[in-house]
ROSE-4610 file (N, C-alpha, C; in Angstrom, 1 decimal, always signed):
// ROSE-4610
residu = [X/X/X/X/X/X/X/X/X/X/X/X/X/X/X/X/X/X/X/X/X/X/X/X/X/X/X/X/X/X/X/X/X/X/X/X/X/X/X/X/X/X/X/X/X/X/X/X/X/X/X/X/X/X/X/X/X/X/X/X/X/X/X/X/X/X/X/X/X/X/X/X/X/X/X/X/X/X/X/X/X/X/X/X/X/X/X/X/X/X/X/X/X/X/X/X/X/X/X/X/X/X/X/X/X/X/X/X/X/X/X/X/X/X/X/X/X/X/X/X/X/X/X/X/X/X/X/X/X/X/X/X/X/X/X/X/X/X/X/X/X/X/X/X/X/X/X/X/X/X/X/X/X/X/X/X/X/X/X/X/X/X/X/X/X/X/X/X/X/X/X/X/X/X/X/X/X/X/X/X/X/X/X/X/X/X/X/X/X/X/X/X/X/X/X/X/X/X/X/X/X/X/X/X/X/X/X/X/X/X/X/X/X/X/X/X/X/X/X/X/X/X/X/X/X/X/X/X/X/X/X/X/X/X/X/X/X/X/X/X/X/X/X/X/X/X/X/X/X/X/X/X/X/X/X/X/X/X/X/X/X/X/X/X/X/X/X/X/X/X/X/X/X/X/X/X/X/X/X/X/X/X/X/X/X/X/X/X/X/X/X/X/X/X/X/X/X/X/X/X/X/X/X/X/X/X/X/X/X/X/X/X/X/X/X/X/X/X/X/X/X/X/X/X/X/X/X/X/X/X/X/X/X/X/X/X/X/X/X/X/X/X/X/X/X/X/X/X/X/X/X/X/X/X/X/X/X/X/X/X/X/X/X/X/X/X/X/X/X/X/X/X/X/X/X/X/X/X/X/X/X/X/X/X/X/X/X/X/X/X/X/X/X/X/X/X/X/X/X/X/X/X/X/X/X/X/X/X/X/X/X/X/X/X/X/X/X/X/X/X/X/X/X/X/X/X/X/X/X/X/X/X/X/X/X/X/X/X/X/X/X/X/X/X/X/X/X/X/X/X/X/X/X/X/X/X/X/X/X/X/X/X/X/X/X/X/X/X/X/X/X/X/X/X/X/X/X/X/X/X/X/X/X/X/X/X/X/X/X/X/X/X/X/X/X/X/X/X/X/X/X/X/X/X/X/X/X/X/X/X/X/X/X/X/X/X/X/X/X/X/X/X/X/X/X/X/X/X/X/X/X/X/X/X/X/X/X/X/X/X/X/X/X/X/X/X/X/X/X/X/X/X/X/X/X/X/X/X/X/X/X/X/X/X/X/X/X/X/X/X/X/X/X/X/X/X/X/X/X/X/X/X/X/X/X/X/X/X]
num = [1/1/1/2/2/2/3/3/3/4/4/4/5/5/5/6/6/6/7/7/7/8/8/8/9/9/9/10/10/10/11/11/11/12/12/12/13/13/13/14/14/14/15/15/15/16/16/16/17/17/17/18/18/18/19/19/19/20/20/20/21/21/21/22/22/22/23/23/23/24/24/24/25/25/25/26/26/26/27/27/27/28/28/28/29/29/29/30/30/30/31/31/31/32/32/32/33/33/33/34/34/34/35/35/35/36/36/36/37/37/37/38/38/38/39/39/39/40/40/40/41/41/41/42/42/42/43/43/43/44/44/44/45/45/45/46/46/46/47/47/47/48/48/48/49/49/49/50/50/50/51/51/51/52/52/52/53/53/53/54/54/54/55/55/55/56/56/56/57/57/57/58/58/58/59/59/59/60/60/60/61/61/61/62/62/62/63/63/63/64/64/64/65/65/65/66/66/66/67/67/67/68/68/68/69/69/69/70/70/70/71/71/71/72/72/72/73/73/73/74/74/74/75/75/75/76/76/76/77/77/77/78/78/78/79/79/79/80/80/80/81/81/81/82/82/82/83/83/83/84/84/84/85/85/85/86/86/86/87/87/87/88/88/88/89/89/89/90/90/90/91/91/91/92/92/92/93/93/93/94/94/94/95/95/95/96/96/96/97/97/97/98/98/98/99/99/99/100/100/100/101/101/101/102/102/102/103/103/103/104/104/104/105/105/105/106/106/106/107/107/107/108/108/108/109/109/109/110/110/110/111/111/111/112/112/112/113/113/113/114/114/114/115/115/115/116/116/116/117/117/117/118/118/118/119/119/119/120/120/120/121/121/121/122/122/122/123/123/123/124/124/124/125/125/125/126/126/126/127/127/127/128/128/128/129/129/129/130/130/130/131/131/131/132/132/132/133/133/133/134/134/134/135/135/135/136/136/136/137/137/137/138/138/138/139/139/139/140/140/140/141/141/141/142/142/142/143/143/143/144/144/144/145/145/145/146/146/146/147/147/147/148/148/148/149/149/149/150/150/150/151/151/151/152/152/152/153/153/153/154/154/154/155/155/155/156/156/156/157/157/157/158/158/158/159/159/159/160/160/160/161/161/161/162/162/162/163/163/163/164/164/164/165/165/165/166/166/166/167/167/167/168/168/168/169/169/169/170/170/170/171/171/171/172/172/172/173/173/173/174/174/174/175/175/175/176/176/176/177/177/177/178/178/178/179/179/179/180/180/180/181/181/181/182/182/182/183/183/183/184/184/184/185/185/185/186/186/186/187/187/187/188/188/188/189/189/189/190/190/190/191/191/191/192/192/192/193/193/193/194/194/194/195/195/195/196/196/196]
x = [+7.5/+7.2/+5.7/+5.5/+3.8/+4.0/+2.6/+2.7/+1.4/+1.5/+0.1/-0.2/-1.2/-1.6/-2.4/-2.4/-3.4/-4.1/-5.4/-6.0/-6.6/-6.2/-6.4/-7.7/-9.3/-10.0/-10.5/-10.7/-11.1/-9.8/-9.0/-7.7/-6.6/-5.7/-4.8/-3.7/-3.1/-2.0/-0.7/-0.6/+0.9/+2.3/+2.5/+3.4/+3.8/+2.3/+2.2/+2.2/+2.0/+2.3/+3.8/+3.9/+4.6/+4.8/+6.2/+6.3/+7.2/+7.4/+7.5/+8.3/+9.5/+10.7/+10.0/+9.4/+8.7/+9.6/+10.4/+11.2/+10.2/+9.1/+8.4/+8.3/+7.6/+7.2/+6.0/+6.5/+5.8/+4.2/+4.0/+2.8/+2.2/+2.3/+1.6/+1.0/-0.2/-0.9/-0.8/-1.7/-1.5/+0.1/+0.9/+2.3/+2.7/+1.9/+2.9/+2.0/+0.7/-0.1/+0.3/+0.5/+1.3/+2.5/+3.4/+5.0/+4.5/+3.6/+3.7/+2.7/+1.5/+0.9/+2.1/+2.5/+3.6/+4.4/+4.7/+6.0/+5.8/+4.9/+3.8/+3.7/+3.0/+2.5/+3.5/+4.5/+5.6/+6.0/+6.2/+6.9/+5.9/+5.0/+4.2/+4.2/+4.4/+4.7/+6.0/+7.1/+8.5/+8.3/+7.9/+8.4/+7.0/+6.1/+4.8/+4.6/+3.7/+3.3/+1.6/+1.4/-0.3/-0.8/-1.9/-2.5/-3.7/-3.8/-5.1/-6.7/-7.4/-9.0/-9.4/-9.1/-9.6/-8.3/-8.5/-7.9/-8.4/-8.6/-9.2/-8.4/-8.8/-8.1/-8.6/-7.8/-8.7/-8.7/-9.8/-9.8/-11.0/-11.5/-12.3/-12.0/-12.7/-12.5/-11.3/-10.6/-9.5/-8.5/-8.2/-7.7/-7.7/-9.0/-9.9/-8.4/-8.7/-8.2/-7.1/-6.4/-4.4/-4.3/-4.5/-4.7/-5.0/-6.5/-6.3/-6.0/-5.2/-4.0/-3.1/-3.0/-1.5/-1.3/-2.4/-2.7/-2.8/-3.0/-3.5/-2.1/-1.2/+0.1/+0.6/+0.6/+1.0/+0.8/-0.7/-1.4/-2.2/-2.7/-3.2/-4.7/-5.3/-6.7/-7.6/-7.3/-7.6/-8.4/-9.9/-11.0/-10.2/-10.5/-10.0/-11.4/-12.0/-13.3/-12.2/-13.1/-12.6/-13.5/-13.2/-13.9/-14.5/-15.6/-15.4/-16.3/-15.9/-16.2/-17.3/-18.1/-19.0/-18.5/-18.8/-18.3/-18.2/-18.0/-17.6/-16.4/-16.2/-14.8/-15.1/-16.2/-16.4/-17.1/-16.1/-17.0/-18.3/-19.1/-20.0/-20.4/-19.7/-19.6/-18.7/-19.0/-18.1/-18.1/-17.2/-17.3/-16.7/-17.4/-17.0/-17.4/-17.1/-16.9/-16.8/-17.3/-16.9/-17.8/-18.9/-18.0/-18.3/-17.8/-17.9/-19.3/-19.7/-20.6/-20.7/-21.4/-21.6/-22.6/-22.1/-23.2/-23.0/-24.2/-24.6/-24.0/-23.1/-22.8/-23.6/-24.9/-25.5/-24.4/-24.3/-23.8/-24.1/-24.7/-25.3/-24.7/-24.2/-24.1/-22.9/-22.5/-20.9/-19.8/-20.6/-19.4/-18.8/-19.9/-19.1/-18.2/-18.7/-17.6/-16.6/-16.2/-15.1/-14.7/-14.7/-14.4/-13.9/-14.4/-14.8/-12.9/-13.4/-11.6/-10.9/-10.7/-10.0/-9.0/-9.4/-9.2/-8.8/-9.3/-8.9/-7.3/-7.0/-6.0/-4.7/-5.1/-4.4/-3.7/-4.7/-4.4/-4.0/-3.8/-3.0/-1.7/-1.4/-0.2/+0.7/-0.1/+0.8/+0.9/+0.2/+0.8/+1.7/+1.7/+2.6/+3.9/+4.1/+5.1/+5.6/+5.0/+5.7/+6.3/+5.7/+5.9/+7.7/+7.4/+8.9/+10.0/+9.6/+10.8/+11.3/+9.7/+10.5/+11.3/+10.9/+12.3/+13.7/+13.7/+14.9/+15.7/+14.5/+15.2/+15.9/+15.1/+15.9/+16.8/+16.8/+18.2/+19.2/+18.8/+20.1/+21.0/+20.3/+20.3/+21.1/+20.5/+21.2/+22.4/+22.8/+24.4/+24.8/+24.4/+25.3/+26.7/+25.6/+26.3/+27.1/+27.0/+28.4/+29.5/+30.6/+31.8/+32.2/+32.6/+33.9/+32.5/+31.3/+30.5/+30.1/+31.2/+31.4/+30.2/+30.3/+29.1/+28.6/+30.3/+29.7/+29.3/+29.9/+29.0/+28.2/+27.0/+26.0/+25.0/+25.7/+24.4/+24.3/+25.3/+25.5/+24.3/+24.4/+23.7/+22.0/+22.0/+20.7/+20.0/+20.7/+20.2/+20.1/+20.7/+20.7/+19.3/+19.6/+18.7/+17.4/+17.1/+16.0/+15.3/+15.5/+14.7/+15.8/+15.6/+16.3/+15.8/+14.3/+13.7/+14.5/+15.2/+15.8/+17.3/+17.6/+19.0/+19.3/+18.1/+18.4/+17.6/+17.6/+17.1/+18.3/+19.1/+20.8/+21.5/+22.3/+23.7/+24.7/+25.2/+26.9/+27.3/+27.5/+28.2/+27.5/+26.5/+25.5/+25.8/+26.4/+26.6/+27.9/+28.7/+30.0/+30.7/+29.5/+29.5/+29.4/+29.0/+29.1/+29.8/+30.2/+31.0/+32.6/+33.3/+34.1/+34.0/+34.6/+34.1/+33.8/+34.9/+34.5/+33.4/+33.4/+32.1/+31.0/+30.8/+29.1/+29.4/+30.2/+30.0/+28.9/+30.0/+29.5/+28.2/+27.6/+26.2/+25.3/+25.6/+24.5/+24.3/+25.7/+25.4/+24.6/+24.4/+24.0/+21.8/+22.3/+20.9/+20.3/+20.6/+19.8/+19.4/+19.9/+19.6/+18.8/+18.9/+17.6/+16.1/+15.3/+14.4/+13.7/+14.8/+14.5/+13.8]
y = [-6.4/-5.8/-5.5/-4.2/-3.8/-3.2/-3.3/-2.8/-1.9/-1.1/-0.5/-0.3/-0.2/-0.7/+0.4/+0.9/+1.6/+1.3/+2.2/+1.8/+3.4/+3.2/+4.5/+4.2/+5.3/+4.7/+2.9/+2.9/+1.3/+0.2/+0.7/-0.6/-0.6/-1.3/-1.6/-0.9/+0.1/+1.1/+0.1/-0.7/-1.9/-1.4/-0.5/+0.5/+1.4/+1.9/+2.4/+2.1/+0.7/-0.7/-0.4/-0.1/+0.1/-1.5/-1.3/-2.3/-1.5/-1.9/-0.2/-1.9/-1.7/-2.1/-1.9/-2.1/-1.5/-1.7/-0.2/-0.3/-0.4/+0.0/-0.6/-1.9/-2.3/-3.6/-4.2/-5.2/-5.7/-6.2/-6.6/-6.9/-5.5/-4.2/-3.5/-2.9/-3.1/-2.9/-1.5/-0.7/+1.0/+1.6/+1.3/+1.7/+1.5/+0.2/-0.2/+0.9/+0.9/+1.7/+3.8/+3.9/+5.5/+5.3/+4.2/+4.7/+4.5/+3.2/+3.4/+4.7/+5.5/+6.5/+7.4/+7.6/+9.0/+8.8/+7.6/+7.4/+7.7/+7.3/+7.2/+8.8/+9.0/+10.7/+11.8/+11.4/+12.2/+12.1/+11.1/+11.2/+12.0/+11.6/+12.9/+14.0/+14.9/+16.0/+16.4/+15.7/+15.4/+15.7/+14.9/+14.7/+15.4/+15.9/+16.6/+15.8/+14.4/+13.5/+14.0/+13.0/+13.4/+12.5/+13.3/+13.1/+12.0/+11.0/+10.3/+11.0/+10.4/+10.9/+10.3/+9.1/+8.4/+7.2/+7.1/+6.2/+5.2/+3.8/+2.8/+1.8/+2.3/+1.3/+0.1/-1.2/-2.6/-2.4/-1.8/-2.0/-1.2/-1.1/-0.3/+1.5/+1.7/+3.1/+3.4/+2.4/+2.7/+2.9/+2.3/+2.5/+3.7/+3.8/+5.2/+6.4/+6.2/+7.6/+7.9/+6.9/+6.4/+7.4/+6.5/+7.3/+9.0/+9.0/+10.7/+11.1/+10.9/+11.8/+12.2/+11.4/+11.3/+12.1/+12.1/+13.1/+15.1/+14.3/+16.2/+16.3/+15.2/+16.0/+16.8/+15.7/+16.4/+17.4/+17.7/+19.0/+18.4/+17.1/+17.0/+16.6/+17.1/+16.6/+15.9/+14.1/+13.1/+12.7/+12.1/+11.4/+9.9/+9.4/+8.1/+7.6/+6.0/+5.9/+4.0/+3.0/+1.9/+0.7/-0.4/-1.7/-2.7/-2.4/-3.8/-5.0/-6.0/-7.2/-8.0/-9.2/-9.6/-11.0/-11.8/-12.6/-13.5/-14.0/-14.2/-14.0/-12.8/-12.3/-11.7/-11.4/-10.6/-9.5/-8.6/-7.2/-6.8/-5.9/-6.2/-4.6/-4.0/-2.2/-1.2/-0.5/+1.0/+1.7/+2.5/+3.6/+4.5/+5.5/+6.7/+8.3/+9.4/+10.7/+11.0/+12.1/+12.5/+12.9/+13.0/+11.1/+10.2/+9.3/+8.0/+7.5/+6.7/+6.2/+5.0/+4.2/+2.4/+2.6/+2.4/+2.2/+0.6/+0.3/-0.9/-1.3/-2.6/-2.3/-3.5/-3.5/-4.4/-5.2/-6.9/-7.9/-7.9/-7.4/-7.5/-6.4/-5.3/-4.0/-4.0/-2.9/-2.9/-2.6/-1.8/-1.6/-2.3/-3.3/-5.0/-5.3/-5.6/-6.4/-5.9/-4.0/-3.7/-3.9/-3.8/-3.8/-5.2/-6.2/-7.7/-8.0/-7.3/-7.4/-6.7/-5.2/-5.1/-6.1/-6.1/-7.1/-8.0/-8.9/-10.5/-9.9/-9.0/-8.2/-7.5/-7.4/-7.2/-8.9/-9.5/-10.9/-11.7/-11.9/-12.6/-12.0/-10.2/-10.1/-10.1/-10.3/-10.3/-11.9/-12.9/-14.3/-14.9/-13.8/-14.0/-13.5/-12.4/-11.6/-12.5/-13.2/-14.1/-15.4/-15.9/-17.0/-16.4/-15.5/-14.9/-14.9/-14.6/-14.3/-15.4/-16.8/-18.1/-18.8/-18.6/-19.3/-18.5/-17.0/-16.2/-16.6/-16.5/-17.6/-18.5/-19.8/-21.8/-21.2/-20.6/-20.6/-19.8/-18.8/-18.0/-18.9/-20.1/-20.7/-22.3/-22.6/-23.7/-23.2/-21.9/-21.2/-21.1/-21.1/-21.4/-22.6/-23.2/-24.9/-25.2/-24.3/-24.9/-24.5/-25.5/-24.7/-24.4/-22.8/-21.5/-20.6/-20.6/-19.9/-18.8/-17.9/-16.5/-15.8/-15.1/-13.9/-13.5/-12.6/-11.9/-12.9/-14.4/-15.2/-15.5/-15.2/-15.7/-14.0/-13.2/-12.0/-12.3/-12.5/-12.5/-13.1/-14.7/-15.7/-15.2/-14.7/-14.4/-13.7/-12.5/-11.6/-12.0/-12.8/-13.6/-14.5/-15.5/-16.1/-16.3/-15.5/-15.5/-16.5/-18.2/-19.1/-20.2/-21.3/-22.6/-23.1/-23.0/-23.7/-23.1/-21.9/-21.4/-21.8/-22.0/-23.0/-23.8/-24.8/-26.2/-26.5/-25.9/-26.2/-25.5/-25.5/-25.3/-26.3/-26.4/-27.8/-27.2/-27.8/-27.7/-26.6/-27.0/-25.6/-24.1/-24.3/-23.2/-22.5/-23.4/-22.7/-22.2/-23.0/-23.1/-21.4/-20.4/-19.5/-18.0/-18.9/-17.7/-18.4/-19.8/-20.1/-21.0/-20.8/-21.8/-23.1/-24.0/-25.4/-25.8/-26.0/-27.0/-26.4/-25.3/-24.7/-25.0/-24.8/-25.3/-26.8/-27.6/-28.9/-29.2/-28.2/-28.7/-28.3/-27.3/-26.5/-27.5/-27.8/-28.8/-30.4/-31.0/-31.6/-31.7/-30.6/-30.2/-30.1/-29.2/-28.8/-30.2/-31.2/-32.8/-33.3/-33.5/-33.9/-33.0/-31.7/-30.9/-31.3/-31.3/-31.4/-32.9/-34.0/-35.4/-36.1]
z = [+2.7/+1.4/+1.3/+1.1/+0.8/-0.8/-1.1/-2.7/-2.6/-3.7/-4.1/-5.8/-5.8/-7.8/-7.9/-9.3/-10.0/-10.8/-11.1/-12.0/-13.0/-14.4/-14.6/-16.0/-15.9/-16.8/-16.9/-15.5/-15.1/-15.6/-16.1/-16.6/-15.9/-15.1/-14.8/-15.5/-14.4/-15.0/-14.5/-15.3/-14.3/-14.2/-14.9/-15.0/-13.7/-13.3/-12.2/-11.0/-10.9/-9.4/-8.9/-7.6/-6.9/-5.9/-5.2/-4.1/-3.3/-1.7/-0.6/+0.4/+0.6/+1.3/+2.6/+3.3/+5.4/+6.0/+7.1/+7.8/+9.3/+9.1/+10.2/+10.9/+12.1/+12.0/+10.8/+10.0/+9.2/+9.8/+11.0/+11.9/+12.0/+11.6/+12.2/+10.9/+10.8/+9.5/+9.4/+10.6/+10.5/+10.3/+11.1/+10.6/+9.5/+8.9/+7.5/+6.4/+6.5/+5.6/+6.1/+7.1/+7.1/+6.6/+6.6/+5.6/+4.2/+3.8/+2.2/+1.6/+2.0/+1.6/+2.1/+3.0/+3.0/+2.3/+1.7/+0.2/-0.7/-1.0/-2.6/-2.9/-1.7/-1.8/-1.9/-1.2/-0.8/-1.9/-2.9/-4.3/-5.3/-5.3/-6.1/-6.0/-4.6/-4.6/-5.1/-4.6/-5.0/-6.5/-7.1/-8.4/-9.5/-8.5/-9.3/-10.4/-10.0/-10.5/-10.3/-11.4/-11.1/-10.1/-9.5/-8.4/-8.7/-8.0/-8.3/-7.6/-8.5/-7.8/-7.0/-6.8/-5.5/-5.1/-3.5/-3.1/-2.3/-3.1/-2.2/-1.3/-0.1/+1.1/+1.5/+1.0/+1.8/+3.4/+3.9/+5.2/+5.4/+6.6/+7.9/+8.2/+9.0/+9.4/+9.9/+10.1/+11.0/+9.6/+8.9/+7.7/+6.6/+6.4/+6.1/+6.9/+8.3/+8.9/+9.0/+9.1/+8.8/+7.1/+6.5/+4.8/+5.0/+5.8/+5.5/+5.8/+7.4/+8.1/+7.4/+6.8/+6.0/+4.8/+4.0/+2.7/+4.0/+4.8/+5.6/+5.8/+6.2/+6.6/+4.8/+4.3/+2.9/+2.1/+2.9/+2.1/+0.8/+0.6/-0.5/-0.3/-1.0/-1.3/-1.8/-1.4/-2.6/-1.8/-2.6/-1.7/-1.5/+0.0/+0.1/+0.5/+0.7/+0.1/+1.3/+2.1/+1.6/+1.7/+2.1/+1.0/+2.5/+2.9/+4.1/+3.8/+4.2/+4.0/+4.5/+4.0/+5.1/+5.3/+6.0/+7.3/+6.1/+4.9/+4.0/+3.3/+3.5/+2.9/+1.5/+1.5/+0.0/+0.5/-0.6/-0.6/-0.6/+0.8/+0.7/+0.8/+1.1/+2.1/+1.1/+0.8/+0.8/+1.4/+2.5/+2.9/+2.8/+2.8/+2.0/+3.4/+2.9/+3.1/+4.5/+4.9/+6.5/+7.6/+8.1/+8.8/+7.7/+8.3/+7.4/+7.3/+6.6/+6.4/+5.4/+5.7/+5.4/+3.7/+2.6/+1.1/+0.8/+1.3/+0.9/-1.2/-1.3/-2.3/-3.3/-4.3/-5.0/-6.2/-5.5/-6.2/-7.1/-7.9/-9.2/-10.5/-9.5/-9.8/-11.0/-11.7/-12.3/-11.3/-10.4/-9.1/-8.7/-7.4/-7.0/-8.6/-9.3/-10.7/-10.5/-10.7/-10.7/-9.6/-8.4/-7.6/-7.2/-7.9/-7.5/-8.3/-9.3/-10.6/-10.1/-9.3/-9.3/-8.1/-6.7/-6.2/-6.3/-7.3/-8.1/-8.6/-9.3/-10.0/-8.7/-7.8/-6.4/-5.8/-5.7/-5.6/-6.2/-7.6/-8.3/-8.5/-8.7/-8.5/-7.8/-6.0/-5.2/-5.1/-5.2/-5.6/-6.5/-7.9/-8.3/-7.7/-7.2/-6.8/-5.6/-5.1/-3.8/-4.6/-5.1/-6.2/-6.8/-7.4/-8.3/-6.7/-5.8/-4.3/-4.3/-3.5/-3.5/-4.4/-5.8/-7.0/-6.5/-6.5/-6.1/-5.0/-4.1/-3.0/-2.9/-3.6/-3.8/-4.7/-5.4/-6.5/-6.3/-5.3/-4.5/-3.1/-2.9/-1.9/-2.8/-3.9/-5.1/-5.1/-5.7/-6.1/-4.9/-3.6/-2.9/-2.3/-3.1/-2.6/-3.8/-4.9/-6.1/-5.4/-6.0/-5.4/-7.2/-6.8/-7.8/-8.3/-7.5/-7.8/-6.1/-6.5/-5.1/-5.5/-4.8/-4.8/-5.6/-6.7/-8.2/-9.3/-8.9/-10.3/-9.8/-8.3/-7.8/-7.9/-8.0/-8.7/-10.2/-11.1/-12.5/-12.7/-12.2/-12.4/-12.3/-11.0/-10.0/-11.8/-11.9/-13.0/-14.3/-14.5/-16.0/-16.2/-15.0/-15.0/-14.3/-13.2/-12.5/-11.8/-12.4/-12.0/-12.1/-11.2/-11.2/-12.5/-12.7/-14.1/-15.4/-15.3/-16.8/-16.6/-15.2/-15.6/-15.8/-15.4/-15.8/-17.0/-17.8/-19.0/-20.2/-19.5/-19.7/-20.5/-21.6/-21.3/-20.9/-20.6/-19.9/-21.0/-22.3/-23.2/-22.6/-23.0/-22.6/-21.0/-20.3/-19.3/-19.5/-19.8/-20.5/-20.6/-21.1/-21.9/-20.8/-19.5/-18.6/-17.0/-17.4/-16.0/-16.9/-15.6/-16.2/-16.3/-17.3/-17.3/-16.0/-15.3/-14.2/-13.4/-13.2/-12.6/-12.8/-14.6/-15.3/-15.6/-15.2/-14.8/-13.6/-12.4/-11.3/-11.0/-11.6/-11.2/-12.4/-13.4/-14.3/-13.9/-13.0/-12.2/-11.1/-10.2/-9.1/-9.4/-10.8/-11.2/-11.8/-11.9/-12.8/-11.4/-10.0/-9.0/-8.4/-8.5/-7.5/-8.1/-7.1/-7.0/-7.3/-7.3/-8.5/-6.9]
C-alpha cells in the first residue's frame, strides 16, 4: 500500500489523500513511485481533474527523475521539487529545477515549518492508517474462530464494526440484534477473554 496527500493553500486537502493497492514489488521504491504518479496522474487526465502546482517527492535525484519521466509520458507539466535529509533525518535540502540543484533550507524559516508539518501530517496518517489494518486484521482473524460466524456475517460484522474495541463494548442483546443468539453468545464470550 503507498498513499499520496495533498495540500491545497498550505492546509491539508484530506479529501484529496489517496492510498494506491502496488502490483509491483513493494521493496522497489522507484517501481512503486512510477505506478502511483502514473495512477494519480493518469486519473487527472482521465477525469480532467485539476492539476497541482507543485509536486513534492520524499526523496533524492533519483526520485526527482522517476516522477518527471512520468509526468513527460503523460504530457503534463507540473514542477516536481524534492526533500533531502541530513544524517539526522530532518529536512535539511530542497531540490529543485533542471539540472537539479541543492537550496540550502533555514531551520528557522516558514518553509522548514511547513515543510517540518507537512511531513509530521504524512506520518501520523500513515501510523494511523497501519494502526486501523492491524485492529482489521485481529478482528478478521477473532471472527474467525466463532463458530456460525461464515464469511457474510464476518464482512457484515468487519463493516459494522471496524474494531474488536466496538465489539466488545457490546452485550449479548446488542449483539443479539445482528447475530443469532447462540452466535452473540459465543463471540461475547470469546470477546471477555481476548486479550485478558
Amino acid at each position: 500500500m503507498c498513499q499520496g496527500w495533498s495540500f491545497i493553500d498550505g492546509k491539508e486537502a484530506k479529501n484529496e489523500y489517496r492510498k494506491y493497492k502496488i502490483t509491483v514489488d513493494k521493496n522497489d521504491d522507484y517501481g512503486t513511485m512510477k505506478e502511483v504518479i502514473y495512477r494519480r496522474y493518469f486519473r487527472v487526465l482521465k477525469d480532467n481533474l485539476q492539476k497541482p502546482d507543485l509536486i513534492i517527492v520524499d526523496g533524492g535525484v533519483g526520485q526527482i527523475h522517476i516522477a518527471r519521466e512520468i509526468l513527460k509520458v503523460l504530457n503534463l507539466d507540473i514542477m516536481v521539487v524534492g526533500l533531502k535529509k541530513d544524517d539526522k533525518h530532518t529536512t535539511s535540502k530542497l531540490l529543485a529545477f533542471d539540472p537539479i540543484i541543492e537550496i540550502d533550507i533555514d531551520k528557522n524559516s516558514d518553509l522548514f515549518h511547513y515543510l517540518e508539518r507537512m511531513q509530521d501530517e504524512v506520518h501520523n496518517y500513515t501510523i494511523n492508517y497501519h494502526k486501523q489494518l492491524r485492529s482489521k486484521g485481529s478482528l478478521e482473524s477473532v471472527l474467525s474462530n466463532i463458530s456460525g460466524i461464515g464469511e457474510k456475517r464476518r464482512i457484515m460484522l468487519l463493516k459494522k464494526y471496524k474494531s474488536i474495541n466496538k465489539l466488545k463494548e457490546l452485550s449479548i442483546e446488542e449483539l443479539e440484534k445482528s447475530l443469532p443468539s447462540e452466535v452473540a453468545i459465543n463471540l461475547y464470550n470469546y470477546l471477555q477473554e481476548f486479550d485478558k
